[in-house]
VOBA-1610 file (N, C-alpha, C; in pm, whole numbers, padded with zeros to 5 digits, always signed):
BEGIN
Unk+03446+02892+09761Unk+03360+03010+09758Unk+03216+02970+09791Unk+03159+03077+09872Unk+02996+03008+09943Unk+02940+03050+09807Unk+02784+02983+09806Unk+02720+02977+09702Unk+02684+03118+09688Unk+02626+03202+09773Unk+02585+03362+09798Unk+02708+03427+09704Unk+02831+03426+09764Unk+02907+03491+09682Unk+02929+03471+09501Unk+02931+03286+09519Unk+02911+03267+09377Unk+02807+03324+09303Unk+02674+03364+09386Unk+02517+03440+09331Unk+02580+03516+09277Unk+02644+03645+09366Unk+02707+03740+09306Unk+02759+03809+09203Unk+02879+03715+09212Unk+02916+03728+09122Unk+02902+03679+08980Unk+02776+03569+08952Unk+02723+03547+08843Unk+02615+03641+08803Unk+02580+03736+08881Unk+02491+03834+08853Unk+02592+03938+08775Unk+02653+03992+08815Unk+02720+04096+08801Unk+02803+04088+08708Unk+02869+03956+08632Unk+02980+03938+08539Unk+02861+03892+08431Unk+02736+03858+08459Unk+02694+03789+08327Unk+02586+03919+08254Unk+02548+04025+08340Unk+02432+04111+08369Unk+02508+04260+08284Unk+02446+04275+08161Unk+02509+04405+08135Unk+02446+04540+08223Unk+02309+04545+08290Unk+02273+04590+08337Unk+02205+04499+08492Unk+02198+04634+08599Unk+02212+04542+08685Unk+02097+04619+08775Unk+01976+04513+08838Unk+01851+04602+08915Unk+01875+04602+09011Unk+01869+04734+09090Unk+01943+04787+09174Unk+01875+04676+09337Unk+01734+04626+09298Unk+01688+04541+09427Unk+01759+04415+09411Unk+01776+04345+09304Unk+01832+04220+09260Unk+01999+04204+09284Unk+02059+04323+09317Unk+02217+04367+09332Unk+02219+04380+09483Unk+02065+04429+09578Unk+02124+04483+09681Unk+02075+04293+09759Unk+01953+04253+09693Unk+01934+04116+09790Unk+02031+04060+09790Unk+02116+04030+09608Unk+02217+03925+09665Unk+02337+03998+09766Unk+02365+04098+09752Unk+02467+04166+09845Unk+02426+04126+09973Unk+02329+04183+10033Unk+02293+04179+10138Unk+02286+04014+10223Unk+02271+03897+10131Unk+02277+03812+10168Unk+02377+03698+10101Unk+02492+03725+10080Unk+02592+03690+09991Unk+02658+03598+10160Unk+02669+03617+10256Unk+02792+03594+10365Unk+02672+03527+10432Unk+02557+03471+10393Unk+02479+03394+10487Unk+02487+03278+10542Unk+02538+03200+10406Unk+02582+03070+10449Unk+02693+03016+10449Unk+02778+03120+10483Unk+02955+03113+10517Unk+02962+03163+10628Unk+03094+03132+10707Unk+03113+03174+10860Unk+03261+03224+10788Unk+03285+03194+10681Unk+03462+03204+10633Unk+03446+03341+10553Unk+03539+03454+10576Unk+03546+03603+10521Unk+03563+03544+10352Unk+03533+03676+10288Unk+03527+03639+10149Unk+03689+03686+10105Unk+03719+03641+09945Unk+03873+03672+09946Unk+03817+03826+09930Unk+03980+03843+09898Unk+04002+03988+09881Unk+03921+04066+09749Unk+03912+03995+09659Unk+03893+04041+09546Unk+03675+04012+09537Unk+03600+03934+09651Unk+03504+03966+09691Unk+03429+04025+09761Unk+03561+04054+09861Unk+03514+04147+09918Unk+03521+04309+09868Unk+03593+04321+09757Unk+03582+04419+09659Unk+03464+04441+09580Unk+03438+04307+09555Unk+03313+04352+09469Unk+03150+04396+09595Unk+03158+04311+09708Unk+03089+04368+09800Unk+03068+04500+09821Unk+03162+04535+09852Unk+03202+04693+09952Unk+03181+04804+09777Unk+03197+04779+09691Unk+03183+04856+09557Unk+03045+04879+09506Unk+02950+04738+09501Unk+02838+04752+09517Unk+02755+04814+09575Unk+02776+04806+09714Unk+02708+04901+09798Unk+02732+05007+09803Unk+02863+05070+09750Unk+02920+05209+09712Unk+02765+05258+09609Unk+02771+05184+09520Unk+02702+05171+09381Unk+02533+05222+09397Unk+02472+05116+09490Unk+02367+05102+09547Unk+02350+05200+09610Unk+02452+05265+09763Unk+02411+05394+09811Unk+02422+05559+09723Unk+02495+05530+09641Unk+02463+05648+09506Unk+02308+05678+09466Unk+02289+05547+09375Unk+02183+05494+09332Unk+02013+05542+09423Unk+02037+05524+09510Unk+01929+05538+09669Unk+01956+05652+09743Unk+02030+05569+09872Unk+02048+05709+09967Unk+02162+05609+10087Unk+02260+05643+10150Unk+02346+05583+10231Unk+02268+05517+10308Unk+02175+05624+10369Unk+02075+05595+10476Unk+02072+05457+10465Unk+01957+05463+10340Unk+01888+05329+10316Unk+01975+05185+10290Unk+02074+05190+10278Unk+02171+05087+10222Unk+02206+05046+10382Unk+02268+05158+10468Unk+02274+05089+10587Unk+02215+05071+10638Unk+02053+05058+10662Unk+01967+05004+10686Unk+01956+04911+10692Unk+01959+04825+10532Unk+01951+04750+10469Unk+02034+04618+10535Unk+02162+04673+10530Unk+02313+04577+10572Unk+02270+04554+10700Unk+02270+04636+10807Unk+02206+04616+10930Unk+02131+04533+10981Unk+01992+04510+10881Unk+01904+04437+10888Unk+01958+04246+10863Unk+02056+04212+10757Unk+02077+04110+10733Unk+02162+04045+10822Unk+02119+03919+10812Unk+02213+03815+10931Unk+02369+03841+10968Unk+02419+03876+10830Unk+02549+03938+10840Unk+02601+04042+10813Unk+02495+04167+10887Unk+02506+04281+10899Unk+02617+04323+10946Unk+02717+04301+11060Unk+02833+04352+11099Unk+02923+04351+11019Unk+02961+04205+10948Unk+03064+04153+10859Unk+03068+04207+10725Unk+02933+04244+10679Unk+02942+04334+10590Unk+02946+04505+10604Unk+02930+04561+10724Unk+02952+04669+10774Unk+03131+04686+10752Unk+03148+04554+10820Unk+03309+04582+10840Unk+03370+04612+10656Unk+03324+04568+10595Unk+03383+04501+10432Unk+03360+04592+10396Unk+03243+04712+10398Unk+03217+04848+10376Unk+03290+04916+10415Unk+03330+04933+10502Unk+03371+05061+10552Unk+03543+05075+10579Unk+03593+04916+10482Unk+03714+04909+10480Unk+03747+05019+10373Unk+03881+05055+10427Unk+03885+05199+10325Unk+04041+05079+10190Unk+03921+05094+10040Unk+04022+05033+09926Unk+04138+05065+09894Unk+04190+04992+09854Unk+04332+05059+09800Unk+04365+05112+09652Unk+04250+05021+09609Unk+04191+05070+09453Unk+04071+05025+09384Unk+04003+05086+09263Unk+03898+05092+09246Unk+03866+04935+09159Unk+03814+04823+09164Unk+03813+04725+09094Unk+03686+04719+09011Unk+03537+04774+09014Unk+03467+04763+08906Unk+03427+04874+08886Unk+03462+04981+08848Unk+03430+05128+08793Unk+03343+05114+08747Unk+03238+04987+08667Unk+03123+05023+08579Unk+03002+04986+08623Unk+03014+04959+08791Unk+02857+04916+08868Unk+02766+05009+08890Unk+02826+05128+08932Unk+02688+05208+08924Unk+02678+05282+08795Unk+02702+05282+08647Unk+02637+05314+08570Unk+02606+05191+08495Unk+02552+05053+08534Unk+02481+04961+08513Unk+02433+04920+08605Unk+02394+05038+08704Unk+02213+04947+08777Unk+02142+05042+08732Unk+02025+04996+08664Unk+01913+05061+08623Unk+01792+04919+08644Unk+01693+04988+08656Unk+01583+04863+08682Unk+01546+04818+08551Unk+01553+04673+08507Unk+01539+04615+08382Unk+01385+04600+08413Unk+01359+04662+08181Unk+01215+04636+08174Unk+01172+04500+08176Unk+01077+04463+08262Unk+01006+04267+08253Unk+00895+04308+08129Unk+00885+04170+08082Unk+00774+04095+07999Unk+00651+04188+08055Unk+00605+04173+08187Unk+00485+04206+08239Unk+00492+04371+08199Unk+00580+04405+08211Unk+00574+04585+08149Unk+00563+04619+08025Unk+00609+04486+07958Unk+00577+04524+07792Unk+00415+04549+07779Unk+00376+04431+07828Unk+00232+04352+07802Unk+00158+04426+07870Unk+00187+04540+08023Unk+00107+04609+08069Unk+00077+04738+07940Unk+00176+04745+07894Unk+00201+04893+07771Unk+00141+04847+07653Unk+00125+04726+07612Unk+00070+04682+07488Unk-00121+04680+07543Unk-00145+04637+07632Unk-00309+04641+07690Unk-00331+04794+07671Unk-00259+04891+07703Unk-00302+05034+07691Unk-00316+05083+07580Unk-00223+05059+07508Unk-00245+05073+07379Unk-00379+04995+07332Unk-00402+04905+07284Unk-00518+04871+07245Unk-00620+04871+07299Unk-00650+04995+07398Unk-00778+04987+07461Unk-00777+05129+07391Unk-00676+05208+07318Unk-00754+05308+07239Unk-00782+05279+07088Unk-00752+05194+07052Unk-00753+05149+06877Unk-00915+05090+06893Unk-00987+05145+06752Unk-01142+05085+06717Unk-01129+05016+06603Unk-01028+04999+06530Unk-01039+04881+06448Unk-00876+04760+06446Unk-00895+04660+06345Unk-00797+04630+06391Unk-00682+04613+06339Unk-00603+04610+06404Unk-00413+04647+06379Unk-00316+04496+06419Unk-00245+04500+06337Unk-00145+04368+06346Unk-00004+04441+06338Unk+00047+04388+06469Unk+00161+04449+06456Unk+00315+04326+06498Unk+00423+04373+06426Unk+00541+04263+06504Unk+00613+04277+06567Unk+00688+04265+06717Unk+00754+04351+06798Unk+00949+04295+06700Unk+01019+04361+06738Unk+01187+04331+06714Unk+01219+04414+06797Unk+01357+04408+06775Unk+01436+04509+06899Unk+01447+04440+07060Unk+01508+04487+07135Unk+01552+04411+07247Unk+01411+04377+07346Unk+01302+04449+07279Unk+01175+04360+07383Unk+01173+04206+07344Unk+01192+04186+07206Unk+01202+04078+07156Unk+01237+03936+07235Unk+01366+03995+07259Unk+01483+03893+07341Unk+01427+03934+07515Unk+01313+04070+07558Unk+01297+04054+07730Unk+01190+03946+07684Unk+01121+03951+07624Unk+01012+03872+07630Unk+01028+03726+07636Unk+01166+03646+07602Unk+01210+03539+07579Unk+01299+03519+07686Unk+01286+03620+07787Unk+01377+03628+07904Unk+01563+03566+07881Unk+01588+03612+07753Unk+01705+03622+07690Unk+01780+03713+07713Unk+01760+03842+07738Unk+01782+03982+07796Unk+01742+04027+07915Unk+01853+04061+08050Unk+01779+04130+08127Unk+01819+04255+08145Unk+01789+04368+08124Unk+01813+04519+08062Unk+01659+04598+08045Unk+01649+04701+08087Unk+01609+04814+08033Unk+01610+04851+07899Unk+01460+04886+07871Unk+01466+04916+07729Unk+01392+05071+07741Unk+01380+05196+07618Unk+01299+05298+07612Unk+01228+05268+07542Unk+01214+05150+07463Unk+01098+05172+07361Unk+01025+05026+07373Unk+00960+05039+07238Unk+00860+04922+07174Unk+00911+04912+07023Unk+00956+04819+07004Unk+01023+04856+06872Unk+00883+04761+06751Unk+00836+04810+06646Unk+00768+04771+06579Unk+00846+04745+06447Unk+00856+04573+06348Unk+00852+04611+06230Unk+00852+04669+06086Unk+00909+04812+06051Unk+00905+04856+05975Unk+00852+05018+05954Unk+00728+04973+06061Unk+00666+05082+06072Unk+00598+05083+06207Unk+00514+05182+06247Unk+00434+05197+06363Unk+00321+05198+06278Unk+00230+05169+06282Unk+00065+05140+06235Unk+00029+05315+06237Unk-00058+05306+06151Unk-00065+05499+06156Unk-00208+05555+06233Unk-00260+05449+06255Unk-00344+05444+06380Unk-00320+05479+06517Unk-00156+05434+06545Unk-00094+05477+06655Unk-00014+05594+06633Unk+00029+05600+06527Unk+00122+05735+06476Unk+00114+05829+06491Unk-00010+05841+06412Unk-00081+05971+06406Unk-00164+06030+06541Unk-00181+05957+06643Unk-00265+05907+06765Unk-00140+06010+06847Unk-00070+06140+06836Unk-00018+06202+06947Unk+00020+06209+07113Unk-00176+06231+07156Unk-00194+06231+07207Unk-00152+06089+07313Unk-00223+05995+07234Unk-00194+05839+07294Unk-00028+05791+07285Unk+00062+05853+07219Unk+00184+05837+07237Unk+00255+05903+07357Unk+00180+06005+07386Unk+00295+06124+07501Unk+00248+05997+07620Unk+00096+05970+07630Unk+00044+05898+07725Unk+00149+05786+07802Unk+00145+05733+07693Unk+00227+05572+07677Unk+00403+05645+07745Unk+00436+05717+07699Unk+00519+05737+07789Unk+00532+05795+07894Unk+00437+05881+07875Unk+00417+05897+08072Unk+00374+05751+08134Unk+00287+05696+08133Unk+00274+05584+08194Unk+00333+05456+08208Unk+00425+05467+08099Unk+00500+05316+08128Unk+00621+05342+08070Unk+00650+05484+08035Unk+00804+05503+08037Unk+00935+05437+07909Unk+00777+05422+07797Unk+00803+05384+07685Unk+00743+05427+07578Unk+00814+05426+07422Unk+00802+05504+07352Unk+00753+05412+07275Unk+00695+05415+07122Unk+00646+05313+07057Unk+00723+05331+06911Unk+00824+05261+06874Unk+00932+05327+06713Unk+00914+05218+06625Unk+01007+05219+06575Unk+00997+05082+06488Unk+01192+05088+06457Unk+01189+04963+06334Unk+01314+04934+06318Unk+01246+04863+06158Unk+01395+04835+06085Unk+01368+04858+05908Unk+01424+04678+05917Unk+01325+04608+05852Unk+01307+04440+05822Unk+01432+04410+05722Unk+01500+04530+05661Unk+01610+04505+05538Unk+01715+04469+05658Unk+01719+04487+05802Unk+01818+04431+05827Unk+01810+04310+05951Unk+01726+04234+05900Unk+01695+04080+05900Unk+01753+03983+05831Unk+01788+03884+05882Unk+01770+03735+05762Unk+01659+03694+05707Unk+01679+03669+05577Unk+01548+03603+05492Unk+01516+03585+05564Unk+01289+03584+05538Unk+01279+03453+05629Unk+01180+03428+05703Unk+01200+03557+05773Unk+01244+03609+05934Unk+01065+03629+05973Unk+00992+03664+05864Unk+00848+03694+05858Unk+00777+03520+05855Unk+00872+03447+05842Unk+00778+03300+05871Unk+00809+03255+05953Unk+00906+03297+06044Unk+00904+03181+06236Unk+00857+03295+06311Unk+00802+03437+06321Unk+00777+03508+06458Unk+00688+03432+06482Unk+00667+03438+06625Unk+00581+03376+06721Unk+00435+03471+06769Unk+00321+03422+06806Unk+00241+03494+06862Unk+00227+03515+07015Unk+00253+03671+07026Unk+00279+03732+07176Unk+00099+03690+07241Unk-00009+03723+07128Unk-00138+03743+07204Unk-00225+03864+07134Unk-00319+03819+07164Unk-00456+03914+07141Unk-00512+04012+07209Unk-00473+04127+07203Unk-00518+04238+07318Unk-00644+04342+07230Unk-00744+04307+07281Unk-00861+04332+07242Unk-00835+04321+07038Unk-00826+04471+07001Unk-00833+04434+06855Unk-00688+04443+06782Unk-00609+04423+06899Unk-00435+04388+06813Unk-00382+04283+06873Unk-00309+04294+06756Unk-00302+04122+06706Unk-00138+04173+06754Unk-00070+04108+06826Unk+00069+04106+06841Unk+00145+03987+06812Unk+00266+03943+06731Unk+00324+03882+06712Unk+00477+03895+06727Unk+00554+03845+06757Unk+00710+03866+06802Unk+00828+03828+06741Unk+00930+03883+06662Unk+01048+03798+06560Unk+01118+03717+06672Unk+01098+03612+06592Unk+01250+03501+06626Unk+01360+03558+06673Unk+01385+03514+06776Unk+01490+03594+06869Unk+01632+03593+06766Unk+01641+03405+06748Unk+01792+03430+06615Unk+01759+03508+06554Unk+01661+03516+06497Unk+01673+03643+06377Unk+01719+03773+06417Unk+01643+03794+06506Unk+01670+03947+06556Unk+01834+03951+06565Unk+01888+03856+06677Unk+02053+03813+06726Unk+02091+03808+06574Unk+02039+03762+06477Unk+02140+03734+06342Unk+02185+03887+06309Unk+02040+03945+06280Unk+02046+04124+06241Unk+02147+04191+06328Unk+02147+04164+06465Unk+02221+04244+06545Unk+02367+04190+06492Unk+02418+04084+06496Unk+02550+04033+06437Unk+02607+04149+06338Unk+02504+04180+06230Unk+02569+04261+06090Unk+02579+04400+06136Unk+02561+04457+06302Unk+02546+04594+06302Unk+02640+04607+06384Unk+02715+04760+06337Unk+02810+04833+06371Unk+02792+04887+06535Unk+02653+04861+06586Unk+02640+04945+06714Unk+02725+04827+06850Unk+02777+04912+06912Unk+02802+04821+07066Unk+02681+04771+07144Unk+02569+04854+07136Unk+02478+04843+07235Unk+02439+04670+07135Unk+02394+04661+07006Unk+02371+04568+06963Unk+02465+04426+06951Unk+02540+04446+06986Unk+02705+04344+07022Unk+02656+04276+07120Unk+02628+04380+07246Unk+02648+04343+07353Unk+02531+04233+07390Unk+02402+04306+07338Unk+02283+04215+07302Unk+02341+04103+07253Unk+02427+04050+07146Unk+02421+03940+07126Unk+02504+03819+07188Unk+02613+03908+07282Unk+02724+03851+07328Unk+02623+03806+07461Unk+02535+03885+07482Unk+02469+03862+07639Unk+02384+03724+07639Unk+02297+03733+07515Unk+02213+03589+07494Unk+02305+03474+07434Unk+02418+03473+07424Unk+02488+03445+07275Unk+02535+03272+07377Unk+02555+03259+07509Unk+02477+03142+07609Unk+02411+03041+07613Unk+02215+03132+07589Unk+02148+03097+07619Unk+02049+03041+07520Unk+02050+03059+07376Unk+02014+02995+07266Unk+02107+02908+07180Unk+02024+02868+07083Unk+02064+02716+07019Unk+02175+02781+06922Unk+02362+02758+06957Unk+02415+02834+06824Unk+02401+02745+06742Unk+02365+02600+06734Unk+02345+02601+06612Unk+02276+02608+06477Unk+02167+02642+06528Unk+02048+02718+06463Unk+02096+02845+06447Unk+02138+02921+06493Unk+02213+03064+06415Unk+02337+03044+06376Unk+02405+02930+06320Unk+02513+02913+06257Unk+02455+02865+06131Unk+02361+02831+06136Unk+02291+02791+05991Unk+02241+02887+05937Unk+02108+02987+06054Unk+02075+03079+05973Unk+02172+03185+05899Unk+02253+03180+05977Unk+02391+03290+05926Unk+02422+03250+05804Unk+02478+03155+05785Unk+02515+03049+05665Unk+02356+03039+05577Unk+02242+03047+05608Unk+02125+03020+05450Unk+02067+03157+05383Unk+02050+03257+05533Unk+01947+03326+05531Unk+01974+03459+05507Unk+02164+03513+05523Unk+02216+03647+05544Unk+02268+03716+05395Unk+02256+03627+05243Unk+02255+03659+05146Unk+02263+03824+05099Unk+02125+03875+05166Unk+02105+03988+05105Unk+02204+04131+05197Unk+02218+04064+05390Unk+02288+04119+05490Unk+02411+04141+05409Unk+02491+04045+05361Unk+02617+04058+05290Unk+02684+04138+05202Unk+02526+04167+05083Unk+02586+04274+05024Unk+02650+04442+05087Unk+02630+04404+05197Unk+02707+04576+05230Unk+02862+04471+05298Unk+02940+04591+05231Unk+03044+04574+05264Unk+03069+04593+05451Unk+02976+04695+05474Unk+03048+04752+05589Unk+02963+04668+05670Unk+02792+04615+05674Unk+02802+04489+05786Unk+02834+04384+05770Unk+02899+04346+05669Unk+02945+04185+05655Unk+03115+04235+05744Unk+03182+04331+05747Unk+03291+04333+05787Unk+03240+04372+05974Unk+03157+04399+05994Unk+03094+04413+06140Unk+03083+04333+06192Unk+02984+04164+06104Unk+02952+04057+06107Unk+03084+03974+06134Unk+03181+03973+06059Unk+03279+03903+06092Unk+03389+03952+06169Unk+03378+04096+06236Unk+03454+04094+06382Unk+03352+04026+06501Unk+03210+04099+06468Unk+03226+04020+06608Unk+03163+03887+06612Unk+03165+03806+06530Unk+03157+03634+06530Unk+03311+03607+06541Unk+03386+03666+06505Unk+03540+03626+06582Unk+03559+03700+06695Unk+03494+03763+06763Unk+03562+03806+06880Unk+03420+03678+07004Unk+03337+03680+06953Unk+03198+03554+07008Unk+03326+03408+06968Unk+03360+03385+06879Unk+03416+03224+06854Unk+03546+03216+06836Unk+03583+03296+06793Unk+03756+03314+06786Unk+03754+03220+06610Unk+03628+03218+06521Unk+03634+03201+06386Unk+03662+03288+06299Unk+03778+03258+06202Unk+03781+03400+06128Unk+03693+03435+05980Unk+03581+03349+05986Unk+03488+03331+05872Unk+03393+03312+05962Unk+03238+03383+05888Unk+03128+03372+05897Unk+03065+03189+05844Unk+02997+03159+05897Unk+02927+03058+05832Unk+02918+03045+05728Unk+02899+02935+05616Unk+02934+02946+05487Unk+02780+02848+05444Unk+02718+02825+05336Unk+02646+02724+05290Unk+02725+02615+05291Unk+02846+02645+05234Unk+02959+02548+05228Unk+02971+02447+05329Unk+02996+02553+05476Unk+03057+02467+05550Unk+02939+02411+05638Unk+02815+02426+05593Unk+02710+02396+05639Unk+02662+02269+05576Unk+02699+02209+05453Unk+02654+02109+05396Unk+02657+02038+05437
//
């Protein structure tokens, strides 16, 4: 398999969400440095994509696009082969353009150019993990700590703003469903005029998401679950999730999906941590 195709398809199998420019470059240049047709089952994912992509856009522009690249014909041809069946049904309702770091941080500067005194705030929630380029996904919000500062709260006006302009909302999320702790490793994001931003520990956040019933939060953890240290969240799981435990219903959340992540049928233990 050429490396282009391998691009591909490591985008697309590892990517719960998928940006529709980042889907069409590697498409478009997937057959560049092969002269050999792709198998059958890539050239499926080719010709589906661009299905995906011309939804997404406009036909126009997609064949444009194909046209333009070195192996514009060969992928013309792979298009316009008529399938025999549908192999990834879930590409075009996962391209959406993922929020970057630089969009958080453009939305956090706006914000504090209306605040006159000063505010300390902690981000959680999946900016957490874009900011650590752990996540690449679309987010609607800004998730704050506990609370939103009532400086910004009460601030209406400066909220509708913030989402007209950067297409984000400013909420929060409740610290009871953290690991101990969790308030002595965040990191500092930066100083934007008179707020003070600081960011939770990504394990932590990934630990919290472990004990919750939601898919969207699964998927978050199955997506980074890769790209950080497990064994630093096999410990924190095991020192720090004490108080997570007492509910019956996320400790039984917690231990499907750390067995469906490890194929373990126990959570971390102090025990087995000694």
């Amino acid at each position: 398999m050429s490396a282009g195709i391998e691009n591909l398809w490591h985008y697309t199998k590892k990517s719960t969400q998928l940006s529709p420019d980042t889907l069409l470059r590697l498409v478009v240049s997937c057959l560049c440095d092969t002269t050999q047709e792709p198998d059958e089952r890539s050239a499926m994912l080719i010709r589906e994509s661009l299905d995906a992509l011309a939804k997404a856009t406009s036909r126009q522009y997609i064949a444009q696009r194909v046209e333009q690249s070195p192996s514009g014909e060969r992928l013309r041809a792979i298009w316009l082969d008529e399938p025999e069946k549908i192999g990834f049904p879930t590409l075009s309702e996962r391209l959406m353009e993922p929020t970057t770091p630089q969009v958080l941080v453009e939305c956090l500067r706006d914000v504090s150019a209306r605040i006159r005194e000063p505010v300390s705030v902690v981000i959680c929630g999946s900016s957490a993990l874009i900011f650590k380029r752990l996540l690449v996904r679309a987010t609607d919000d800004i998730d704050f700590i506990d609370e939103v500062p009532g400086v910004l709260r009460n601030d209406h006006v400066l909220l509708a703003e913030i989402r007209d302009r950067h297409r984000l909302s400013l909420a929060h999320a409740a610290s009871h469903y953290l690991p101990s702790g969790w308030d002595q490793r965040t990191w500092l994001l930066g100083q934007f005029r008179q707020l003070t931003v600081k960011v939770i520990d990504p394990i932590d956040l990934l630990v919290g998401k472990l004990f919750s019933r939601r898919s969207k939060d699964f998927r978050d953890v199955r997506d980074c679950w890769n790209l950080i240290d497990q064994l630093v969240m096999r410990q924190r799981i095991a020192m720090d999730t004490k108080a997570l435990r007492e509910s019956a219903d996320s400790t039984e959340a917690a231990q499907r999906n750390w067995y469906v992540l490890t194929g373990e049928e126990q959570l971390p233990s102090l025990e087995a941590s000694a």
